[in-house]
PDB file with one MODEL, atoms N, CA, C and O in Angstrom:
MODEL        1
ATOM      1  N   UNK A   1      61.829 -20.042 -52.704  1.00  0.00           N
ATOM      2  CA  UNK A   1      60.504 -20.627 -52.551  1.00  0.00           C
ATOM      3  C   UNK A   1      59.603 -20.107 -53.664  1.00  0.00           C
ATOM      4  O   UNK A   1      59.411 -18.894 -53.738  1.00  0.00           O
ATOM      5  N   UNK A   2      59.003 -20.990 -54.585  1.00  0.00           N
ATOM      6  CA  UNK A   2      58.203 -20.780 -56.011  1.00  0.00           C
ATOM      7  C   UNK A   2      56.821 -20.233 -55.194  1.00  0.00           C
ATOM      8  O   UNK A   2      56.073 -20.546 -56.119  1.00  0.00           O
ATOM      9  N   UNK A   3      56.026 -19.743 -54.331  1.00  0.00           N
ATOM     10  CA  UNK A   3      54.448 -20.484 -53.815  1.00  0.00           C
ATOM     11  C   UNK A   3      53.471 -20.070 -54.772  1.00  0.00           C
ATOM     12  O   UNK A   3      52.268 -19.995 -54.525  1.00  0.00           O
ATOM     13  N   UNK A   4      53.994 -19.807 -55.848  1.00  0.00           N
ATOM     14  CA  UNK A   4      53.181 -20.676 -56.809  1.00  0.00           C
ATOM     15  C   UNK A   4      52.354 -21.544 -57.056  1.00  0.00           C
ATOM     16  O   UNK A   4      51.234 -21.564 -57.565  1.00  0.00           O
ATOM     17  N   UNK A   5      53.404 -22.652 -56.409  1.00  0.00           N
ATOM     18  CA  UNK A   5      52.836 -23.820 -56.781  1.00  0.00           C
ATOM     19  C   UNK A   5      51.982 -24.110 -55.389  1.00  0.00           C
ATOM     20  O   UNK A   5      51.697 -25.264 -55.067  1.00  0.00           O
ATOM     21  N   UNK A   6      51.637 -23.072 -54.669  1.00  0.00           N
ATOM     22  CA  UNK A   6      51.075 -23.849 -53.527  1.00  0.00           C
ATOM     23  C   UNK A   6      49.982 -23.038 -52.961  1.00  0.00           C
ATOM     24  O   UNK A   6      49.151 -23.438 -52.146  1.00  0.00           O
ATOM     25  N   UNK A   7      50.114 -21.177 -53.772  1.00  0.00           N
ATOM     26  CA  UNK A   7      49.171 -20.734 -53.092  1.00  0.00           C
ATOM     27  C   UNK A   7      47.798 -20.585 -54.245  1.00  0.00           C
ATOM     28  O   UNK A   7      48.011 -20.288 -55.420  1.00  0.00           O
ATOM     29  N   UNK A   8      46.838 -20.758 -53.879  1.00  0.00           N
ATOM     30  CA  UNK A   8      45.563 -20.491 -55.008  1.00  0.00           C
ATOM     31  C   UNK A   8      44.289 -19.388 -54.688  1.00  0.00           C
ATOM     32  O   UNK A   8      43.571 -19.249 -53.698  1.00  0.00           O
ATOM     33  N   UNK A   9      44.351 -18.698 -55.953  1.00  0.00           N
ATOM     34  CA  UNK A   9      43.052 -17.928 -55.887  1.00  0.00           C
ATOM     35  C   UNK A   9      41.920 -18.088 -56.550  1.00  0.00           C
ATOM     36  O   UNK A   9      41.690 -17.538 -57.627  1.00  0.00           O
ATOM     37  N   UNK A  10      41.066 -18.919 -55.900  1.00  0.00           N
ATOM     38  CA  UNK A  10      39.792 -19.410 -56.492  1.00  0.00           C
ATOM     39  C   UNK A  10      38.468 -18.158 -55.931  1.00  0.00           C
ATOM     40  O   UNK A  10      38.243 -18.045 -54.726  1.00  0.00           O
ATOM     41  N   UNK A  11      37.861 -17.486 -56.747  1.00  0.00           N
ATOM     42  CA  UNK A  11      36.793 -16.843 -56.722  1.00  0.00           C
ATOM     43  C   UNK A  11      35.426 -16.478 -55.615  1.00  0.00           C
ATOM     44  O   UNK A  11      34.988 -15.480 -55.043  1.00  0.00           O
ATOM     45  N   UNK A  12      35.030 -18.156 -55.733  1.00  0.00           N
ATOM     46  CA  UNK A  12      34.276 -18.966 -54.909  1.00  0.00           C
ATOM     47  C   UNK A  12      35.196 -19.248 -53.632  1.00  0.00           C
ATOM     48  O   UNK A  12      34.208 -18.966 -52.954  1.00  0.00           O
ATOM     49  N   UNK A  13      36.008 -19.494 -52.833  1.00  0.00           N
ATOM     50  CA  UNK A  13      36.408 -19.588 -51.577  1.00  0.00           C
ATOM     51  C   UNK A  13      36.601 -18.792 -51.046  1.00  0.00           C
ATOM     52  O   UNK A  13      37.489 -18.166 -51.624  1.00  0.00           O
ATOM     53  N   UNK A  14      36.193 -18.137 -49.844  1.00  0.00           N
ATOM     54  CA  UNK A  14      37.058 -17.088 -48.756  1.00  0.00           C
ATOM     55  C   UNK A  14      37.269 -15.927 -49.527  1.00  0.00           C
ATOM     56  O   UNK A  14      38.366 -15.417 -49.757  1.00  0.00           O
ATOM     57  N   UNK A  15      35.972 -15.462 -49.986  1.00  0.00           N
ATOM     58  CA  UNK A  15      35.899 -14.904 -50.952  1.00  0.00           C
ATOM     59  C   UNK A  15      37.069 -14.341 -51.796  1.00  0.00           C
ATOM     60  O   UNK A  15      37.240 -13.139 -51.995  1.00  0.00           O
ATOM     61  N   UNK A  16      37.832 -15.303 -52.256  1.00  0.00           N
ATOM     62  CA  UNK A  16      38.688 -14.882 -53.193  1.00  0.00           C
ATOM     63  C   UNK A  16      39.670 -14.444 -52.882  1.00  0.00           C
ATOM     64  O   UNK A  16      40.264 -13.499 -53.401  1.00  0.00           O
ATOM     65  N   UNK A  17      40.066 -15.275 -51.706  1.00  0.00           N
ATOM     66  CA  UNK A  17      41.542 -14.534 -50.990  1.00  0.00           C
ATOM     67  C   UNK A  17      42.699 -15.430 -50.570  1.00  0.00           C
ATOM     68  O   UNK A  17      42.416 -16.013 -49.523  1.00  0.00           O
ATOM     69  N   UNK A  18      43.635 -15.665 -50.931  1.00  0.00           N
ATOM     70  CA  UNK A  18      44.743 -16.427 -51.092  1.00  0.00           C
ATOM     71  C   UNK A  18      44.380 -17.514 -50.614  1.00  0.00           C
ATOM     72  O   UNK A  18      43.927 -17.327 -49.484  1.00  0.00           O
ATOM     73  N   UNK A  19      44.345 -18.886 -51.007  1.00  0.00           N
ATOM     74  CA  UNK A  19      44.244 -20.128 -49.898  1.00  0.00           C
ATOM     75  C   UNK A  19      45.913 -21.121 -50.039  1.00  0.00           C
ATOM     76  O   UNK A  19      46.654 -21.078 -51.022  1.00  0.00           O
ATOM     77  N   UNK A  20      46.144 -21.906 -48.829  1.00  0.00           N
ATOM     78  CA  UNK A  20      46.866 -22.779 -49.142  1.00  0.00           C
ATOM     79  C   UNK A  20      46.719 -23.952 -50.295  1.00  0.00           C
ATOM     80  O   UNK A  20      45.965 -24.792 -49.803  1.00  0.00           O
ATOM     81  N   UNK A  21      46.936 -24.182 -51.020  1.00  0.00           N
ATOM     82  CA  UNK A  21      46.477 -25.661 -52.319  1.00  0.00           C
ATOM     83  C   UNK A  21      45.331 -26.087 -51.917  1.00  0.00           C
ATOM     84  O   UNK A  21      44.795 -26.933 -51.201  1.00  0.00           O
ATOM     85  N   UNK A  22      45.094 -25.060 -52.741  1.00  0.00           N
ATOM     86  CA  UNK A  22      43.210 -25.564 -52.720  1.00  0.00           C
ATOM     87  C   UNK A  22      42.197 -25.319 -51.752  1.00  0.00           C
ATOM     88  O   UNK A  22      40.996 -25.370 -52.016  1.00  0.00           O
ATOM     89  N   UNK A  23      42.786 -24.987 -50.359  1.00  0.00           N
ATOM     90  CA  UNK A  23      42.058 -25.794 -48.625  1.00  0.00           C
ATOM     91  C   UNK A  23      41.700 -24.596 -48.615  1.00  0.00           C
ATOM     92  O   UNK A  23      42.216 -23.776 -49.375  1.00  0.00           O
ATOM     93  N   UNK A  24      40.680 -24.262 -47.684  1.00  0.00           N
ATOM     94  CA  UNK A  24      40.364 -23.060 -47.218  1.00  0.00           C
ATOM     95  C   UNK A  24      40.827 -22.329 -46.185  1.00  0.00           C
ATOM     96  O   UNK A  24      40.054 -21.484 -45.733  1.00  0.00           O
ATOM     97  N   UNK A  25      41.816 -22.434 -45.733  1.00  0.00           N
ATOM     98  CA  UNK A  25      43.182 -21.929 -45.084  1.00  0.00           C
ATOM     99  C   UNK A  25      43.674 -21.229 -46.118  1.00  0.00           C
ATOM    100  O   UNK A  25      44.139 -21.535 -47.216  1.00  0.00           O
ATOM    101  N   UNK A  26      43.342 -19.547 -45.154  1.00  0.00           N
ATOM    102  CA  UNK A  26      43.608 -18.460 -46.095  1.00  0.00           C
ATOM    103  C   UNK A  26      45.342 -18.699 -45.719  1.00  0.00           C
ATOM    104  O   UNK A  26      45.834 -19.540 -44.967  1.00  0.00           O
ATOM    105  N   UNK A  27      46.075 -17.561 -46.594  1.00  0.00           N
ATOM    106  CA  UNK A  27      47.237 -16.863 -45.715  1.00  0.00           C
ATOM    107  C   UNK A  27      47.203 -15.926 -45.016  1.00  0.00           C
ATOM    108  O   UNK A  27      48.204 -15.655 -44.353  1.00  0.00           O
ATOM    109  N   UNK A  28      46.130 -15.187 -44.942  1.00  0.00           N
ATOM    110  CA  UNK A  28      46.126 -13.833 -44.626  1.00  0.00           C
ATOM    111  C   UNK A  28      45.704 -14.802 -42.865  1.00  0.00           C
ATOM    112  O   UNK A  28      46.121 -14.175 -41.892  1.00  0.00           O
ATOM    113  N   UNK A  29      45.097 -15.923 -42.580  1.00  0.00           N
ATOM    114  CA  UNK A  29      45.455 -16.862 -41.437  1.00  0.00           C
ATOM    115  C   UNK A  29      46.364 -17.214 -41.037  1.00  0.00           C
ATOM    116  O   UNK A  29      46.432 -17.079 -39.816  1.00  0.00           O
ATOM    117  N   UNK A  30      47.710 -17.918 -41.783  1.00  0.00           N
ATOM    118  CA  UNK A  30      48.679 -18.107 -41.507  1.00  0.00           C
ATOM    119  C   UNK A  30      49.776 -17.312 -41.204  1.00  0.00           C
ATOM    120  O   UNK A  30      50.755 -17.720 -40.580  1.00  0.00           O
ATOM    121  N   UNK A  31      49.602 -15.944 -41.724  1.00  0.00           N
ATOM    122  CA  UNK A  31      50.133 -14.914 -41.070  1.00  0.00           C
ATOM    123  C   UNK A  31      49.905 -13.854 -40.064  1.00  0.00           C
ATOM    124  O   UNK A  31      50.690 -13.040 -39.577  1.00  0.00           O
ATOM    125  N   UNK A  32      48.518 -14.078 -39.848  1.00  0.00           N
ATOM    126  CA  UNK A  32      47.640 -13.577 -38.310  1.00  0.00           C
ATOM    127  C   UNK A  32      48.516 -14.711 -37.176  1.00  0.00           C
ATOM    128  O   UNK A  32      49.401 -14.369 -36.392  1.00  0.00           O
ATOM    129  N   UNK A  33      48.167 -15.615 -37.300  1.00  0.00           N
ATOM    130  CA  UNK A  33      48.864 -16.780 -36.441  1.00  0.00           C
ATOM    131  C   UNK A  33      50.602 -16.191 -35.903  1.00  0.00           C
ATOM    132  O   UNK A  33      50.928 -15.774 -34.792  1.00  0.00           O
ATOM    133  N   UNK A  34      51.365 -16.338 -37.005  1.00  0.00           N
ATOM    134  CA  UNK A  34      52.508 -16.462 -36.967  1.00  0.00           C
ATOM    135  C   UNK A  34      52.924 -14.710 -36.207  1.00  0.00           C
ATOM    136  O   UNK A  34      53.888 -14.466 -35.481  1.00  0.00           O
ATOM    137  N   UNK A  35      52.101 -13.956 -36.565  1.00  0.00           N
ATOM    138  CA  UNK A  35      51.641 -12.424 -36.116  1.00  0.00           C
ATOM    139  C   UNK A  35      51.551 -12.804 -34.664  1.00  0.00           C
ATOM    140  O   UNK A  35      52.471 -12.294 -34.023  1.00  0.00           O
ATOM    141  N   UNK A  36      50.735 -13.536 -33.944  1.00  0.00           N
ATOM    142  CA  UNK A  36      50.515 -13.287 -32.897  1.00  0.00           C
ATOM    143  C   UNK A  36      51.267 -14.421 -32.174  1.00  0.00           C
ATOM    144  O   UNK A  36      51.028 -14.630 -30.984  1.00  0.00           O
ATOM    145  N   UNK A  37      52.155 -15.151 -32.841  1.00  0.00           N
ATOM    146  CA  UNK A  37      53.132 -15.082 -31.971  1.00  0.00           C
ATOM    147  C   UNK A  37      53.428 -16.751 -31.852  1.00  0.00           C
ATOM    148  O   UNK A  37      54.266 -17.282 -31.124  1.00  0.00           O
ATOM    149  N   UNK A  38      52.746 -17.233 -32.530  1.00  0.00           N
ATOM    150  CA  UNK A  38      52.734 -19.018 -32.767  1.00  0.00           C
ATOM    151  C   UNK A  38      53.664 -19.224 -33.149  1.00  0.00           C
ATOM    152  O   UNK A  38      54.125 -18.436 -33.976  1.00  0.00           O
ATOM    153  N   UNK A  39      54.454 -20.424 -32.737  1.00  0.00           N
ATOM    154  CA  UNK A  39      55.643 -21.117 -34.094  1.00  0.00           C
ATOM    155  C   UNK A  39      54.946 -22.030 -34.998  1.00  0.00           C
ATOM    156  O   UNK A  39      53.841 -22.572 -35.017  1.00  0.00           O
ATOM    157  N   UNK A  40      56.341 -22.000 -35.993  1.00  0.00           N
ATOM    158  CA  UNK A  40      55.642 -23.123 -37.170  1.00  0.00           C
ATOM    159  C   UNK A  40      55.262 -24.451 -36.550  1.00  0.00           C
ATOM    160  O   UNK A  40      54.305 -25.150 -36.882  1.00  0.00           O
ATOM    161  N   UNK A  41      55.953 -24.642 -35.813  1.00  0.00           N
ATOM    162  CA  UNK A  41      55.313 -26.122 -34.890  1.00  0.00           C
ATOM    163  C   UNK A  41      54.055 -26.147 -34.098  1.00  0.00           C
ATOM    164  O   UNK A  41      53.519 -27.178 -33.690  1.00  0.00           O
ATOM    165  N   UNK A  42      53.607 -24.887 -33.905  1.00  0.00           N
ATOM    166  CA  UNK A  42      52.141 -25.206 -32.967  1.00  0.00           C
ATOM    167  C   UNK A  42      51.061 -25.120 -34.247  1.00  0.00           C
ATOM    168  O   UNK A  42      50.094 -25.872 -34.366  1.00  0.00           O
ATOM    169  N   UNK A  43      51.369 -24.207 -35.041  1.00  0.00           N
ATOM    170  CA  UNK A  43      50.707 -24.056 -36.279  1.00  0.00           C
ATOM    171  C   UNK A  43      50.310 -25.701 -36.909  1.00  0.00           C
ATOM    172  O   UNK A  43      49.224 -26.135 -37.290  1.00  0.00           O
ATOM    173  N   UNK A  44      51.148 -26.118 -36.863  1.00  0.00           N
ATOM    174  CA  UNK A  44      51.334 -27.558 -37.574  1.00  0.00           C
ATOM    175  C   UNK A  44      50.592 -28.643 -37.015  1.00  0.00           C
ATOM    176  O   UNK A  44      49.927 -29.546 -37.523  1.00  0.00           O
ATOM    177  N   UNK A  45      50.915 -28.280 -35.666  1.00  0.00           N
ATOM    178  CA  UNK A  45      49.889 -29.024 -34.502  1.00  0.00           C
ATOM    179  C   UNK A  45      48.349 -28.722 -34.604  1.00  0.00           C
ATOM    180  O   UNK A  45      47.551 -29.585 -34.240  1.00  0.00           O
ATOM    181  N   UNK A  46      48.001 -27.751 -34.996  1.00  0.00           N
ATOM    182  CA  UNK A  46      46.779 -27.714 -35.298  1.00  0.00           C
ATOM    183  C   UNK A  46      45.976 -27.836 -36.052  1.00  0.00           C
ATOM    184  O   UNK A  46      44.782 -28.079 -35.883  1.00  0.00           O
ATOM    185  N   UNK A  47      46.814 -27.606 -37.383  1.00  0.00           N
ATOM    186  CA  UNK A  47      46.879 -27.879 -38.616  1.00  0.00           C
ATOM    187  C   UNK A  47      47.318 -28.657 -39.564  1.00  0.00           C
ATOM    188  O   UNK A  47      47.733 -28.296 -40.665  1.00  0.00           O
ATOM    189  N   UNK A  48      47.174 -30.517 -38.854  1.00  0.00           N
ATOM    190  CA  UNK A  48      48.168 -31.218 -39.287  1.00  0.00           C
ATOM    191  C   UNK A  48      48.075 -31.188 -41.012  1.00  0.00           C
ATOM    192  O   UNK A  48      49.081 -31.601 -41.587  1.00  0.00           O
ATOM    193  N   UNK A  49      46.965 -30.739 -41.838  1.00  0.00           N
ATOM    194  CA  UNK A  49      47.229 -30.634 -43.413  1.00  0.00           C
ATOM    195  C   UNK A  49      48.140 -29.694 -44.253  1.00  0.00           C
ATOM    196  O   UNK A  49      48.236 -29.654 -45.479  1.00  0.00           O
ATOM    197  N   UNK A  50      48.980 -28.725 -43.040  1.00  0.00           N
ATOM    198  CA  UNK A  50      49.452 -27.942 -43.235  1.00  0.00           C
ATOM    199  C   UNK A  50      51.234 -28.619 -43.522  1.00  0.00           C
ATOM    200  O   UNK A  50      51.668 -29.649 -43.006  1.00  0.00           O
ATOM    201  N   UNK A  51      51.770 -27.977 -44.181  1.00  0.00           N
ATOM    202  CA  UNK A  51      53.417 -28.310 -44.083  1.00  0.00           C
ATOM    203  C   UNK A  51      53.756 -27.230 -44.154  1.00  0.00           C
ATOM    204  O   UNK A  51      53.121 -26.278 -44.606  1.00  0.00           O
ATOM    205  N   UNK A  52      55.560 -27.263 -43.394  1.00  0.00           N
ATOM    206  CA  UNK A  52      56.483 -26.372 -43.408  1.00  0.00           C
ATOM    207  C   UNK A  52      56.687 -25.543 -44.712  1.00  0.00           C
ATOM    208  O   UNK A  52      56.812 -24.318 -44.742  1.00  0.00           O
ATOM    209  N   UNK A  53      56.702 -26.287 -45.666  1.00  0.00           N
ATOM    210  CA  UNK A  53      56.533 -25.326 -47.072  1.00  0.00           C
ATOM    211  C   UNK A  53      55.423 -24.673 -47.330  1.00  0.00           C
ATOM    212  O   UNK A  53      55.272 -24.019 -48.362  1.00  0.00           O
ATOM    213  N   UNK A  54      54.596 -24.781 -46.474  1.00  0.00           N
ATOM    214  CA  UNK A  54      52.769 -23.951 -46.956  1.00  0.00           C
ATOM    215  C   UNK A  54      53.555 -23.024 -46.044  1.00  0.00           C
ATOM    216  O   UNK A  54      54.315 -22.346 -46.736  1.00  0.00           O
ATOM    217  N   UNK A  55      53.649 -22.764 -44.856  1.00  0.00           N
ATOM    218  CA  UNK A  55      54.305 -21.194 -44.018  1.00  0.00           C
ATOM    219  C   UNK A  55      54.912 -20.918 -44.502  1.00  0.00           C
ATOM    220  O   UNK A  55      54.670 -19.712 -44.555  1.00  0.00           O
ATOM    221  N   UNK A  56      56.394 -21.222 -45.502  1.00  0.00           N
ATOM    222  CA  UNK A  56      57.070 -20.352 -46.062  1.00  0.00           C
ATOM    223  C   UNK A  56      56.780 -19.967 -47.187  1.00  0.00           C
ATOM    224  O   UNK A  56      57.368 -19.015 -47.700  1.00  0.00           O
ATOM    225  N   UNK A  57      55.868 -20.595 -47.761  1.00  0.00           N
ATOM    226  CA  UNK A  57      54.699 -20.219 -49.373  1.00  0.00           C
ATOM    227  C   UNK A  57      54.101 -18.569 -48.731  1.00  0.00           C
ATOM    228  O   UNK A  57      54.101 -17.389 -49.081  1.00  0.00           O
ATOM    229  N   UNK A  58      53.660 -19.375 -47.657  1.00  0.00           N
ATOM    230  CA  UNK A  58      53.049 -17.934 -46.989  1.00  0.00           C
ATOM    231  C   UNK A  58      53.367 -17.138 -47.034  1.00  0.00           C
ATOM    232  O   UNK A  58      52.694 -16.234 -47.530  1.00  0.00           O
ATOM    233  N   UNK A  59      54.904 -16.883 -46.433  1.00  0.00           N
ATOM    234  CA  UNK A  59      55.499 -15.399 -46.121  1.00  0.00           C
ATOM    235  C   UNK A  59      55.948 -14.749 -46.933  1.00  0.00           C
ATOM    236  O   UNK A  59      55.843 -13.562 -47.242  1.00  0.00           O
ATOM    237  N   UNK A  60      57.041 -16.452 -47.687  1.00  0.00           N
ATOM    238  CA  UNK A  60      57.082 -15.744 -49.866  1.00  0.00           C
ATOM    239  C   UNK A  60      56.220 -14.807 -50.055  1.00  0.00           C
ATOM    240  O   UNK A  60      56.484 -13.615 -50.215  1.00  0.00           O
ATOM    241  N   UNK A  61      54.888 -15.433 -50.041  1.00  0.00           N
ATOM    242  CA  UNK A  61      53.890 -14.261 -50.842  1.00  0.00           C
ATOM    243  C   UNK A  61      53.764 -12.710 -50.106  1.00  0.00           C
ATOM    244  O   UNK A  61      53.836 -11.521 -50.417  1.00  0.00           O
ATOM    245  N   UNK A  62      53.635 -13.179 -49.460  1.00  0.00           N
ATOM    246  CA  UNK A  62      53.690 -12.230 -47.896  1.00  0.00           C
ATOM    247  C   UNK A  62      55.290 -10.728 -48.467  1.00  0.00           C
ATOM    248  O   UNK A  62      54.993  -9.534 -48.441  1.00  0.00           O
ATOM    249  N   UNK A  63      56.035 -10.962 -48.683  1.00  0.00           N
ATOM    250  CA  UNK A  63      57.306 -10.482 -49.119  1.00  0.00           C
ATOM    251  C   UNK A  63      57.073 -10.344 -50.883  1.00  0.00           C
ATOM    252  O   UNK A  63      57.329  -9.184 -51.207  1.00  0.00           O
ATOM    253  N   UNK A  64      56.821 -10.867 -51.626  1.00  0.00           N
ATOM    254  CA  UNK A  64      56.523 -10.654 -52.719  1.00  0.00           C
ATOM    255  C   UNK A  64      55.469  -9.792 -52.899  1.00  0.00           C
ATOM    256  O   UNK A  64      55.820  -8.943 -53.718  1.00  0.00           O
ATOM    257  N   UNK A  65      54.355  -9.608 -52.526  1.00  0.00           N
ATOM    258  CA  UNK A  65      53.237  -8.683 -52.156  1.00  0.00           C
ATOM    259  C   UNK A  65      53.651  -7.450 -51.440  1.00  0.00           C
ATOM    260  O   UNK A  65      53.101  -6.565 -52.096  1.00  0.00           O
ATOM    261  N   UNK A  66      54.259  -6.919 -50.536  1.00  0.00           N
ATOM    262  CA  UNK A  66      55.647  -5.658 -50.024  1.00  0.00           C
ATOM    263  C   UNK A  66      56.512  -5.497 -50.894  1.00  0.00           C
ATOM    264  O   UNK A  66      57.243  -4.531 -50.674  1.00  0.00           O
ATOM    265  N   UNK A  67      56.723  -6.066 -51.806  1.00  0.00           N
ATOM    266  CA  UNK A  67      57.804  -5.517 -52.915  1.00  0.00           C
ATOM    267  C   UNK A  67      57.043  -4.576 -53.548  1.00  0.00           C
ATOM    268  O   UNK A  67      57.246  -3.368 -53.433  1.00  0.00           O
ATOM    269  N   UNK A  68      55.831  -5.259 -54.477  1.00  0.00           N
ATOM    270  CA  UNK A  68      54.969  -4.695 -55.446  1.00  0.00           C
ATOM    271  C   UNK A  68      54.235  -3.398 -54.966  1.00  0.00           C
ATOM    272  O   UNK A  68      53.594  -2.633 -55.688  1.00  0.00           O
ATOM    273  N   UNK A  69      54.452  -3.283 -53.555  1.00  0.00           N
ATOM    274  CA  UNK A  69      53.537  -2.568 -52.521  1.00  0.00           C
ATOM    275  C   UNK A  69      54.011  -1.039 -53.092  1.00  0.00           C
ATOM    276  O   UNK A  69      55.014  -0.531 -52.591  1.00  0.00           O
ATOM    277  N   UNK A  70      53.263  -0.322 -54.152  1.00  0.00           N
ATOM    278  CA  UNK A  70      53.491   1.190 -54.500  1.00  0.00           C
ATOM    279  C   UNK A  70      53.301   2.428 -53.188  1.00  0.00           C
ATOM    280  O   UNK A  70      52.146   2.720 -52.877  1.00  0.00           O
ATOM    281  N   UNK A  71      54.379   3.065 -52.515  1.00  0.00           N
ATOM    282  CA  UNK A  71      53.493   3.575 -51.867  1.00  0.00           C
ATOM    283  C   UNK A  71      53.484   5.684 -52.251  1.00  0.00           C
ATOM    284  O   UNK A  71      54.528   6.196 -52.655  1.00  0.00           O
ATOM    285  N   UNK A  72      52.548   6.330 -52.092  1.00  0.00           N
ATOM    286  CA  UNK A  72      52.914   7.684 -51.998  1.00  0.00           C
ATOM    287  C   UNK A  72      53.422   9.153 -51.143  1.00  0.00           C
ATOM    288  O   UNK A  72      52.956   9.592 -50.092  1.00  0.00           O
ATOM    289  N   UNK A  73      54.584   9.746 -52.028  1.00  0.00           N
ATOM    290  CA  UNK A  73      55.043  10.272 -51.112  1.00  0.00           C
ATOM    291  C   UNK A  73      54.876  10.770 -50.505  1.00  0.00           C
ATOM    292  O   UNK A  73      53.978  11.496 -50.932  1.00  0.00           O
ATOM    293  N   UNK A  74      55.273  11.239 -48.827  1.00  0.00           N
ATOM    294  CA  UNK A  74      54.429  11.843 -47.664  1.00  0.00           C
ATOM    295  C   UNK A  74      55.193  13.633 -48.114  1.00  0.00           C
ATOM    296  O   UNK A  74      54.863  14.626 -47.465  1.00  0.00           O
TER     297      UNK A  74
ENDMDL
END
């Protein structure tokens, strides 16, 4: 999954914090959701502008962002 092509950081929105293409549907939403316990199908239901590839854009980043994650030793 590229989410690249799907996640955007524009300045001016949500103050500047991951959105789905363009919308103001953060991820840091789509993974509170999926956190507390929603499936991708109720998500979708509520969110019909949403697609199955925007949640897994999500978690991509979500997992790509824990890679980069430096942490120090205890």
């Amino acid at each position: 999954m590229n989410y690249q092509d799907v996640i955007s950081i524009e300045p001016g929105k949500r103050g500047g914090r991951p959105c789905i293409r363009h919308m103001r549907i953060a991820v840091a939403d789509v993974l509170g959701w999926l956190a507390a316990g929603q499936s991708h199908a109720q998500i979708l239901d509520d969110f019909p502008e949403l697609t199955e590839d925007d949640i897994r854009a999500c978690l991509s980043y979500a997992a790509d962002r824990e890679r980069r994650l430096i942490t120090a030793p205890i």
